[in-house]
N, C-alpha and C positions, 0 to 999 in steps of 0.2 A: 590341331593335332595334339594327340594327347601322348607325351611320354613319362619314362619312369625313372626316376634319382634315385639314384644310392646313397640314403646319407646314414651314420652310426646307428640310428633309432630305428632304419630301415626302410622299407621301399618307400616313397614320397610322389606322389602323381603332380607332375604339373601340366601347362600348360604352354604352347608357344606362344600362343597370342596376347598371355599375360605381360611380359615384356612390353612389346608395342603397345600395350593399350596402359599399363601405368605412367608409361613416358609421355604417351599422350595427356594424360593428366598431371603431367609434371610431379610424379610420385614414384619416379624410378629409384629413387632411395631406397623406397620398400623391398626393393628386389635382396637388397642385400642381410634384413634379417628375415627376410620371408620361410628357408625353410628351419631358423630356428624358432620363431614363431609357430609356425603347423606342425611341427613337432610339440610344441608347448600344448596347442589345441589337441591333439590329438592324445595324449598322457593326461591331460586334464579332463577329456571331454569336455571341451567347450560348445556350445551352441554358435551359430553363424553370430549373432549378435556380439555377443563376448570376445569373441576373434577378430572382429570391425574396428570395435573401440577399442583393444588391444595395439592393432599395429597403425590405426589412427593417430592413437596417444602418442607412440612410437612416432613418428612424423610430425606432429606439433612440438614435440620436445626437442628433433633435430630442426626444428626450423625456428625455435624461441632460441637453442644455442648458438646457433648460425649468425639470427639476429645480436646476440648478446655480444658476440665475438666481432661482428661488423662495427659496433658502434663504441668501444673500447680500445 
């Protein structure tokens, strides 16, 4: 099901199934910059590509501090 966000930049489409299926991947992190991210894609025009490695990057950086922080 597809509904719509209000966020400052404007309407925002997500999805339900996004939820469950990032957690499924153990990437529910993502959730929380996700609509400042698609906002970012969206004011840039980003290609799908550019938006991937974006909040990929976003995800290995919380999971090298993560680590960093574990072993300190």
């Amino acid at each position: 099901m597809v509904t719509e966000v209000k966020t400052k930049e404007g309407a925002m489409t997500t999805t339900n199934e996004l939820k469950p299926l990032l957690k499924c991947l153990k990437l529910g992190h993502l959730l929380k910059a996700l609509p400042e991210r698609l906002a970012l894609a969206r004011r840039e025009q980003l290609d799908y590509a550019a938006f991937l490695q974006i909040i990929l990057a976003d995800e290995v950086t919380r999971r090298d501090n993560r680590n960093l922080e574990m072993h300190f």
